[in-house]
N, C-alpha and C positions, 0 to 999 in steps of 0.2 A: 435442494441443498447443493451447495458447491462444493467439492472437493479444492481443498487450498494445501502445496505444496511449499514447502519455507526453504528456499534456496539459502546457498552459505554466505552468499555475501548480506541475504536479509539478517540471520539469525545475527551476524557480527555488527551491523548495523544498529539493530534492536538494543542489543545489550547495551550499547555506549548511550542511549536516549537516557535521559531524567529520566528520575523515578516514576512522577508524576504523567510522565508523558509515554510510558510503560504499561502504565494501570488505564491510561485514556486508548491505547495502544491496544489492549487486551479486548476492552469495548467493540472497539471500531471493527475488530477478525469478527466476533460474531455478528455484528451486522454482512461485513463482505461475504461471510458463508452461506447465510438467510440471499443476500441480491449484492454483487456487485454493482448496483445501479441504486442504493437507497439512498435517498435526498440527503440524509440527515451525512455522509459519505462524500458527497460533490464531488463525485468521480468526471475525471476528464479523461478526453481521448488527446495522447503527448502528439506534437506535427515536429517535420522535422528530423536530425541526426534521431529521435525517441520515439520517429512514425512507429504505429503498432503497437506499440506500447501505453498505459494508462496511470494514471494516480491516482487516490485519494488520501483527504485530510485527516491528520490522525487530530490536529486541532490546527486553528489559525494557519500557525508559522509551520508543520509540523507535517510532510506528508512521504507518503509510500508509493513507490514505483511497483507495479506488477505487471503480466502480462497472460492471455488466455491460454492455456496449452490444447484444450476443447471446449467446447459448449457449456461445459459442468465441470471443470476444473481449469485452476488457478495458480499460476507463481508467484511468490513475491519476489523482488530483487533486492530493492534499496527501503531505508529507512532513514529520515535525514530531515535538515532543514529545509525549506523551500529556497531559501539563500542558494542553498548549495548542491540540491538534489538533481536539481538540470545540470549541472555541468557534465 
């Protein structure tokens, strides 16, 4: 089990998402607690000004910035469009 911590700029992030994409949102944490690595998740490793850093999709267009703080814990950062989440 992963230990997942919700940094402030996730939580401010979160709240501005659609509804709908809140509730797909909610899903998606407990698969990354179960493995940060689970297929259905298509987690990437970021290159780049984001080296070290990771995403996964909350859906399609829709994903989350995090990073490993240990082996069995987790931060989130951003919550955002894919549009916009790299900048």
């Amino acid at each position: 089990m992963i230990s997942i911590v919700y940094g402030s700029n996730f939580l401010k992030s979160a709240k501005k998402l659609p509804a709908k994409i809140q509730i797909k949102l909610s899903k998606q944490l407990s698969l990354i607690g179960e493995n940060p690595f689970h297929s259905l998740l298509h987690t990437k490793s970021l290159t780049g000004k984001l080296a070290g850093f990771y995403s996964f999709r909350i859906t399609r267009d829709w994903r989350v910035i995090f990073q490993f703080l240990q082996k069995d814990k987790i931060q989130l950062l951003q919550a955002d469009n894919r549009k916009d989440i790299y900048k």
